[in-house]
N, C-alpha and C positions, 0 to 999 in steps of 0.2 A: 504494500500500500504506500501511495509515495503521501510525503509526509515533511514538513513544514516546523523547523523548530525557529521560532524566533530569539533574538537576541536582548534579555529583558533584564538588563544592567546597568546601575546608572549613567556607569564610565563608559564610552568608545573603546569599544574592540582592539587591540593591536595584533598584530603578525604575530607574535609568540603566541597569546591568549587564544587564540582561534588552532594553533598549529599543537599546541599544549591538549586542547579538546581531542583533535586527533588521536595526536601520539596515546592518550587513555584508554582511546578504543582498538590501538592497535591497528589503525589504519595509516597506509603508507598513500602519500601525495604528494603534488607536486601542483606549484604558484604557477597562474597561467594569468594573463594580463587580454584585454582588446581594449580599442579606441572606442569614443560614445559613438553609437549610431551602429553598433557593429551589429552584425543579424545572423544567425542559423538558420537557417530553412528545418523544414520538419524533417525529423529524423527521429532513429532507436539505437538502442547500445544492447548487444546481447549478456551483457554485465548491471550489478547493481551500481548508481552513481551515488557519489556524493560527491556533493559541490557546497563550499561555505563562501560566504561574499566577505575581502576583505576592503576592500575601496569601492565606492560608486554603485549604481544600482543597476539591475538584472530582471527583463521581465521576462517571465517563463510562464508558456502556453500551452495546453495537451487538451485536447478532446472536450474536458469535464471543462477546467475552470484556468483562470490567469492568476498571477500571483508579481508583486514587485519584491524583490529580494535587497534588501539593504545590508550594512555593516553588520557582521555577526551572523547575521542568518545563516541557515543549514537547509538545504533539499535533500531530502533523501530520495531517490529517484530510483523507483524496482526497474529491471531488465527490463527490455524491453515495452518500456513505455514512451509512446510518440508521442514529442514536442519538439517545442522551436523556442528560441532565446533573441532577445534586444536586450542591447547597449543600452540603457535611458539617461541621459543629463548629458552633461559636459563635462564629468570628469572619467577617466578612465578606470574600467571596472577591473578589479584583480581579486583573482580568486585559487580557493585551493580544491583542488578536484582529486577525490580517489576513486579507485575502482575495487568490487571486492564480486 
């Protein structure tokens, strides 16, 4: 079931504090960066994703519902579920994506 954790702390997220979260669960990743405006087409991964937003914001679309992804945030993304992703703002969005 994909799955939405939001980031619900007073303080902004940093690159350790988000990479820290990972490392707990034993999940290996890797910082991946695009410019605003940037787009995916629809597409599936025959893998579970995870994706945590550490700069700028990320809108992700699938079938059911849309979602904006801000600093701290987490998608948990099951295998094979179609969606597509936008860049939103003007700053550039960086993130850490694992695969499991």
């Amino acid at each position: 079931m994909l799955e939405i954790v939001r980031w619900n702390k007073p303080k902004k997220p940093t690159l350790a504090d988000l990479q820290h979260l990972l490392d707990a669960q034993g999940l290996e990743y890797e910082l991946y960066s695009d410019r605003p405006g940037t787009k995916y087409g629809r597409h599936k991964h025959p893998f579970d994703d995870f994706i945590v937003i550490v700069t700028g914001k990320m809108k992700l679309i699938t079938d059911a519902q849309q979602w904006l992804l801000k600093p701290g945030d987490r998608l948990d993304l099951p295998a094979n579920t179609s969606h597509s992703a936008e860049m939103i703002g003007k700053e550039e969005v960086r993130y850490l994506s694992a695969a499991k």
